[in-house]
FIKOLZA-1660 file (N, C-alpha, C; in steps of 0.1 Angstrom, whole numbers, plus 5000, padded with zeros to 4 digits):
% residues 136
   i   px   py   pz ch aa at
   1 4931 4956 4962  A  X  N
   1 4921 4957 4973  A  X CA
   1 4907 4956 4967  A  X  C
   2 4900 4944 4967  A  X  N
   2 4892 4940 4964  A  X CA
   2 4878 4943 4972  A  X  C
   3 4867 4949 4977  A  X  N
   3 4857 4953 4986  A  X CA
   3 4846 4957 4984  A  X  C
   4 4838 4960 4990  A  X  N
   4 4824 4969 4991  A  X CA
   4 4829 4984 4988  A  X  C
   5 4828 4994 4985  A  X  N
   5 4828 5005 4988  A  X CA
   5 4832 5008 5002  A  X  C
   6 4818 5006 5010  A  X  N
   6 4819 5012 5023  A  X CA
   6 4831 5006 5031  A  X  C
   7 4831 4989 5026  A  X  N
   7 4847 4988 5032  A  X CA
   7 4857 4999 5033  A  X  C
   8 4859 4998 5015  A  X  N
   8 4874 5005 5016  A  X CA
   8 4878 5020 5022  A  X  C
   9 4858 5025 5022  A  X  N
   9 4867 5036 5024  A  X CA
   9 4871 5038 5040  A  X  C
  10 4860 5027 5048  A  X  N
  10 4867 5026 5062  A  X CA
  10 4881 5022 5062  A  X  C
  11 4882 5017 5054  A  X  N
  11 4901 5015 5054  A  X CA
  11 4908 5019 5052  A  X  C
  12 4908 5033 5043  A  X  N
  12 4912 5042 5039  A  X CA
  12 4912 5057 5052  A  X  C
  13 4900 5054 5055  A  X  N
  13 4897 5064 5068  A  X CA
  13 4908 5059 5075  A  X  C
  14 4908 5046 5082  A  X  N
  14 4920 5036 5090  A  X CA
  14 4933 5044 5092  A  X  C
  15 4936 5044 5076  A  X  N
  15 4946 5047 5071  A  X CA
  15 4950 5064 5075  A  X  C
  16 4944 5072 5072  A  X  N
  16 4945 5085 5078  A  X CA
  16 4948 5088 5090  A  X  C
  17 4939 5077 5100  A  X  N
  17 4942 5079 5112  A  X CA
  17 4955 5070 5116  A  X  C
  18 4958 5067 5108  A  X  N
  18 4971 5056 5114  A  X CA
  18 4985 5065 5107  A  X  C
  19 4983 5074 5098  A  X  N
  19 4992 5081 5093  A  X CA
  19 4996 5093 5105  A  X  C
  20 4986 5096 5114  A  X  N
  20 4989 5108 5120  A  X CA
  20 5001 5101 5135  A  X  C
  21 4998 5086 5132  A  X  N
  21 5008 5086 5148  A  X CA
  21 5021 5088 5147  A  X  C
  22 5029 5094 5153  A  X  N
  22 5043 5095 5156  A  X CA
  22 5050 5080 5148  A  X  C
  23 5047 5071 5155  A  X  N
  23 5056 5056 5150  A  X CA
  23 5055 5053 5137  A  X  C
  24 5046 5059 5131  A  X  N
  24 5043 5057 5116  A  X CA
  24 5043 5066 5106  A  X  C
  25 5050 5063 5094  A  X  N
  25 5054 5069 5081  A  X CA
  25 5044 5066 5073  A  X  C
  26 5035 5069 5066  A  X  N
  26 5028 5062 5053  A  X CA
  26 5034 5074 5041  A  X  C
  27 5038 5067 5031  A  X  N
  27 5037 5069 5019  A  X CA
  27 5027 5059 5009  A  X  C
  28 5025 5069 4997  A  X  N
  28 5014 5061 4984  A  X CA
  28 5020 5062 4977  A  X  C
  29 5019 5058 4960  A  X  N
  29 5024 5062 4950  A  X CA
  29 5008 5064 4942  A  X  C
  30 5010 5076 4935  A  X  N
  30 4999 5075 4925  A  X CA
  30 4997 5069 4919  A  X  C
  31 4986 5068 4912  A  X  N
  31 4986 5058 4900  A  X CA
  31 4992 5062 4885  A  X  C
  32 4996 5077 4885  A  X  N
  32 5001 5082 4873  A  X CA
  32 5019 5082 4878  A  X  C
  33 5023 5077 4889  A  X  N
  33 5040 5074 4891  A  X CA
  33 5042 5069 4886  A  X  C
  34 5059 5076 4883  A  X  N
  34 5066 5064 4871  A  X CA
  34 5072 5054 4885  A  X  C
  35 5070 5042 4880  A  X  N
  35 5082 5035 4890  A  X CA
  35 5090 5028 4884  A  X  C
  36 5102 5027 4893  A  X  N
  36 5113 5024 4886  A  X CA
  36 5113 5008 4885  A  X  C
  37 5100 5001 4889  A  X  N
  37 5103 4985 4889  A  X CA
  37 5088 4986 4890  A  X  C
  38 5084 4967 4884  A  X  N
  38 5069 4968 4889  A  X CA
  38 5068 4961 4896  A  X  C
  39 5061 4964 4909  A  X  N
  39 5058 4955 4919  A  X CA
  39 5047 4945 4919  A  X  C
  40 5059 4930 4920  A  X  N
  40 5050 4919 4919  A  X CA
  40 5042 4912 4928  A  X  C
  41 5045 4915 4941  A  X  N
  41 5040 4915 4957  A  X CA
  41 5038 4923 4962  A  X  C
  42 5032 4919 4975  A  X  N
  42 5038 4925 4989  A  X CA
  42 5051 4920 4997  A  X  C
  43 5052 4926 5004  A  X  N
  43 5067 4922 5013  A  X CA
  43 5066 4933 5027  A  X  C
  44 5073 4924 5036  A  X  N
  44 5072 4937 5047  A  X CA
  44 5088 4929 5048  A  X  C
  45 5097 4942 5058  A  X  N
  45 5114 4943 5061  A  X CA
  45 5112 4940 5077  A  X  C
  46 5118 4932 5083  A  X  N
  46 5121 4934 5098  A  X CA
  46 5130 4932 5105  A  X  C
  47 5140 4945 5105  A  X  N
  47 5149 4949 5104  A  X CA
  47 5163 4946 5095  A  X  C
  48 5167 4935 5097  A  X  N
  48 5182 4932 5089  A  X CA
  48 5183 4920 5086  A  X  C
  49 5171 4909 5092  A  X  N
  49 5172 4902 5097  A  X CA
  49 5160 4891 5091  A  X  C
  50 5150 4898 5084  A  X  N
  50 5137 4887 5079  A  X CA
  50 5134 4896 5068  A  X  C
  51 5126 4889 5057  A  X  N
  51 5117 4901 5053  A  X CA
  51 5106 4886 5047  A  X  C
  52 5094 4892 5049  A  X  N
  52 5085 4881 5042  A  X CA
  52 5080 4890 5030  A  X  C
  53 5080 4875 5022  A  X  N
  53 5073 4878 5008  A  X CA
  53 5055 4876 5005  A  X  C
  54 5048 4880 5000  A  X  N
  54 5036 4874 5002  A  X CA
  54 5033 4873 4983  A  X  C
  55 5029 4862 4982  A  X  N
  55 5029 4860 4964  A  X CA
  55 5018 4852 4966  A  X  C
  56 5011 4852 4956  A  X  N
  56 5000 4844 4951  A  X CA
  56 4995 4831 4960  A  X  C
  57 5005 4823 4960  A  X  N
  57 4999 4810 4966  A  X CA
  57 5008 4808 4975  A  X  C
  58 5017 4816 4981  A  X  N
  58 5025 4813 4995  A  X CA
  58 5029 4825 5000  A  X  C
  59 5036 4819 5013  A  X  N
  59 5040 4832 5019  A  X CA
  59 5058 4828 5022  A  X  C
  60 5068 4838 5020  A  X  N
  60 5083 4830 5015  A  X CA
  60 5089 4841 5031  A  X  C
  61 5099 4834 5035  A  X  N
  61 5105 4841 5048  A  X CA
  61 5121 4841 5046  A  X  C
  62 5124 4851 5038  A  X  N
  62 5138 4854 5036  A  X CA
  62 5148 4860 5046  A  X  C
  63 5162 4851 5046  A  X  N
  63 5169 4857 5060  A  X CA
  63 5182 4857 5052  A  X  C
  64 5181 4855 5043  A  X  N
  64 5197 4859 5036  A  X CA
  64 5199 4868 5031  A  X  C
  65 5211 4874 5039  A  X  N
  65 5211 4892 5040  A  X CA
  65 5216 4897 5027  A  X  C
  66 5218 4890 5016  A  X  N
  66 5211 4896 5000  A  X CA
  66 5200 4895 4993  A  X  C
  67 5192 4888 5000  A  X  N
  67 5174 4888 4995  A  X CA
  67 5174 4901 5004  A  X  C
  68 5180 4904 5017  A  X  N
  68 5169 4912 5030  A  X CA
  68 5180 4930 5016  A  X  C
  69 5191 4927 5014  A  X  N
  69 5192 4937 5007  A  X CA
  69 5189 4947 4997  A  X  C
  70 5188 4934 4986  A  X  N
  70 5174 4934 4977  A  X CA
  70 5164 4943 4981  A  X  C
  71 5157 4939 4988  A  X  N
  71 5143 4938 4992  A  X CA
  71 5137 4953 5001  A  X  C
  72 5155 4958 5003  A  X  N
  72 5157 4968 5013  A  X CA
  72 5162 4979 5001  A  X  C
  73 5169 4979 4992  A  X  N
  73 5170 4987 4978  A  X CA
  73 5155 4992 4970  A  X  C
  74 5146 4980 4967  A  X  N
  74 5134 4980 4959  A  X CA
  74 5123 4990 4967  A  X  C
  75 5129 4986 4981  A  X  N
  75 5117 4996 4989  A  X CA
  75 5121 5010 4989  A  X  C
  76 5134 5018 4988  A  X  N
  76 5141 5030 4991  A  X CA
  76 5137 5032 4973  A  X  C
  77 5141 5024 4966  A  X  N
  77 5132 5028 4953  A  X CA
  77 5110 5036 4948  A  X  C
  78 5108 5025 4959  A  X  N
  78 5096 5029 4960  A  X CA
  78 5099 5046 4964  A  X  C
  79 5103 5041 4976  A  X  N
  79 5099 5055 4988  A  X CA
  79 5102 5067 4980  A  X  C
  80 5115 5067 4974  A  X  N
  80 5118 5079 4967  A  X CA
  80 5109 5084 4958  A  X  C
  81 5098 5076 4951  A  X  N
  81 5089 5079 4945  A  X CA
  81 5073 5082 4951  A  X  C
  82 5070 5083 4958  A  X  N
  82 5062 5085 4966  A  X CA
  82 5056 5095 4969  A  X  C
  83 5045 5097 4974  A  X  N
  83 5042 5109 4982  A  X CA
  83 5035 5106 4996  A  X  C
  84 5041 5116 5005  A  X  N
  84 5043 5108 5020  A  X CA
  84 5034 5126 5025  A  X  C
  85 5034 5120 5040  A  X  N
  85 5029 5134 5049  A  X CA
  85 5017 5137 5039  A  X  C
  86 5010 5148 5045  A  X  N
  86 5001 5155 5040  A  X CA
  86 4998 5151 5024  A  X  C
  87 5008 5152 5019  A  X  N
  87 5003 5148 5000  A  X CA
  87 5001 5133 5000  A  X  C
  88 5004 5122 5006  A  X  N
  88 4996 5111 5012  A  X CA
  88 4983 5113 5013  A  X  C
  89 4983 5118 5025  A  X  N
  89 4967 5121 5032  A  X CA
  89 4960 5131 5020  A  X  C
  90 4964 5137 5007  A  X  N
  90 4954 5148 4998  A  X CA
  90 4952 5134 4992  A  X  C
  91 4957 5128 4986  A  X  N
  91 4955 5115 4978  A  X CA
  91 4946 5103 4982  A  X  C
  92 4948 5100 4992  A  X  N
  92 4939 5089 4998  A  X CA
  92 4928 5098 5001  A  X  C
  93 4922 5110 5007  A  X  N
  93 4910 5120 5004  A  X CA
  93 4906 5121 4997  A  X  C
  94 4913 5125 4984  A  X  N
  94 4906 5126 4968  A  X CA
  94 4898 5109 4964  A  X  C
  95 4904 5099 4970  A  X  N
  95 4907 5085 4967  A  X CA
  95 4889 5087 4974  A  X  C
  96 4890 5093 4987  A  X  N
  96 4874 5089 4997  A  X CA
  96 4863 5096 4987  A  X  C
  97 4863 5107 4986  A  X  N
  97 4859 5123 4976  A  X CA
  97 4849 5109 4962  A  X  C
  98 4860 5100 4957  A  X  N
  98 4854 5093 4948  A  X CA
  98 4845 5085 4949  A  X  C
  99 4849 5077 4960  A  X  N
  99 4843 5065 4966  A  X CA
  99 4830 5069 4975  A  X  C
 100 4827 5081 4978  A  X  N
 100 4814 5084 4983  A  X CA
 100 4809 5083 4974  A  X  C
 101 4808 5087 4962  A  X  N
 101 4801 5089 4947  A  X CA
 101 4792 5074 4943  A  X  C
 102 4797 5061 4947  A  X  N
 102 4794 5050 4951  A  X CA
 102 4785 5042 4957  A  X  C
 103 4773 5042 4954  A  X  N
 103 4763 5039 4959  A  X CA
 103 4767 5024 4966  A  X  C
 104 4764 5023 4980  A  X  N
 104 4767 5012 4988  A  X CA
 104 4756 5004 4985  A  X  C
 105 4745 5006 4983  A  X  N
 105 4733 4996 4978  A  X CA
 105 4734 4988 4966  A  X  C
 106 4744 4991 4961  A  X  N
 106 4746 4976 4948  A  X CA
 106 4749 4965 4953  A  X  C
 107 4748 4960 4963  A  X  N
 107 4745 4942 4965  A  X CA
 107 4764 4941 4960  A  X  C
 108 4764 4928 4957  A  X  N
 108 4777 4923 4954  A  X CA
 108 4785 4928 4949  A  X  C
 109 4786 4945 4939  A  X  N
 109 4794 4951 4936  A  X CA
 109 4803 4955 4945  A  X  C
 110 4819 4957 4937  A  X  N
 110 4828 4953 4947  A  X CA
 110 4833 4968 4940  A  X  C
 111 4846 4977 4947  A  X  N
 111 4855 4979 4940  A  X CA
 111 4870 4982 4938  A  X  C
 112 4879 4983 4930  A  X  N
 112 4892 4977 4927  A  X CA
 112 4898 4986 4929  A  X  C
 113 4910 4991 4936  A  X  N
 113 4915 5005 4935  A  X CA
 113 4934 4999 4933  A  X  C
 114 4945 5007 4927  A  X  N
 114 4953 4998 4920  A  X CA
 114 4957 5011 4929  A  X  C
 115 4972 5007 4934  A  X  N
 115 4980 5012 4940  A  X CA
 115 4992 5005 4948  A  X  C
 116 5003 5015 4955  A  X  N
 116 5013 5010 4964  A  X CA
 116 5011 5016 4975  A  X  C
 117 5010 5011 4984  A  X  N
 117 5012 5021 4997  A  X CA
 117 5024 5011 5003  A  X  C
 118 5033 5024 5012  A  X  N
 118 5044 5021 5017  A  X CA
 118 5040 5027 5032  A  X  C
 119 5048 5017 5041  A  X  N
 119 5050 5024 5054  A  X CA
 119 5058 5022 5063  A  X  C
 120 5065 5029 5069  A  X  N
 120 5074 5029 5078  A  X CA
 120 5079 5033 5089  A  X  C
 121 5081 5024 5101  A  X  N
 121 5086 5027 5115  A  X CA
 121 5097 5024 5120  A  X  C
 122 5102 5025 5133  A  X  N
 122 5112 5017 5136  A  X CA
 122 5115 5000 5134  A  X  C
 123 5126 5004 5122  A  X  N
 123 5124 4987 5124  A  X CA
 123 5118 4977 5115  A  X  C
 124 5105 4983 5108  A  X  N
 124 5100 4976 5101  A  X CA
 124 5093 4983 5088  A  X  C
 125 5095 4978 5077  A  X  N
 125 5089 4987 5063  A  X CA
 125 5080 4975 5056  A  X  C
 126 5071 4982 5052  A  X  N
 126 5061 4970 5042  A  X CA
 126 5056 4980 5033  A  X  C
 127 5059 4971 5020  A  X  N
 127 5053 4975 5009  A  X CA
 127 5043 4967 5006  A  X  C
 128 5027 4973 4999  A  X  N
 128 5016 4965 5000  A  X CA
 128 5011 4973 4985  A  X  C
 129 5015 4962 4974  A  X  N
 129 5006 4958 4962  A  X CA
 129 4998 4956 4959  A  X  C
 130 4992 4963 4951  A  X  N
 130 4975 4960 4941  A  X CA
 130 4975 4964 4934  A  X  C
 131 4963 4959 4920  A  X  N
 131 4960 4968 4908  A  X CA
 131 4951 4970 4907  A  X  C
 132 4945 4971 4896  A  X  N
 132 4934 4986 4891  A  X CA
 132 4925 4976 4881  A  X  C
 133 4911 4980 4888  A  X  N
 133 4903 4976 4880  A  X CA
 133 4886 4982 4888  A  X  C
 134 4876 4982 4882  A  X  N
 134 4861 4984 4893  A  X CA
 134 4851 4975 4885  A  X  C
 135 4842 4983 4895  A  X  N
 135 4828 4979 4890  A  X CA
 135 4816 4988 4898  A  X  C
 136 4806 4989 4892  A  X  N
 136 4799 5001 4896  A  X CA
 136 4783 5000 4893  A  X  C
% end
């Protein structure tokens, strides 16, 4: 997630408020998690039945229910590593806590923040990849 400061952290704020609704699960993984795989994409699950891949230079629409299995294993691997509820929401806080520190007045400085966030409702799970890097 590539941005302005003041972007992300409105996105992040987003995020908090989108954590508290009933329909929605958000889990993160830290940046110090071990994970048990490294995530090369993003992907969202919808239901049993589709899962899209999002990679570099396409977007791939898998319906064969050993890709959708796959894809449905990798994410219960995420989740299990995770921190969801409240230790979610301390994480993305500490995450804002920094990004105030950030002077919005640098012109084209952007910055990089490396992470997974997971989320989940009825029906449908998306995992959403990035990595780590800034500027300041």
């Amino acid at each position: 997630m590539v941005c302005p400061p003041v972007t992300l952290r409105a996105q992040l704020d987003r995020l908090v408020v989108l954590s508290r609704l009933d329909t929605v699960e958000l889990a993160v993984l830290p940046f110090d998690a071990r994970l048990p795989l490294s995530p090369g994409h993003s992907f969202w699950i919808y239901d049993d039945r589709l899962v899209l891949v999002e990679t570099l230079t396409t977007e791939l629409s898998l319906r064969d229910p050993e890709d959708i299995e796959l894809y449905a294993r990798l994410f219960e691997l995420f989740w299990d590593v995770s921190r969801r509820g409240d230790d979610a929401i301390v994480l993305i806080t500490e995450l804002l806590q920094q990004l105030r520190s950030i002077k919005d007045n640098q012109g084209e400085d952007a910055v990089m923040i490396a992470g997974l966030l997971l989320a989940a409702r009825p029906g449908r799970r998306c995992c959403s990849a990035w990595s780590r890097s800034g500027a300041q």
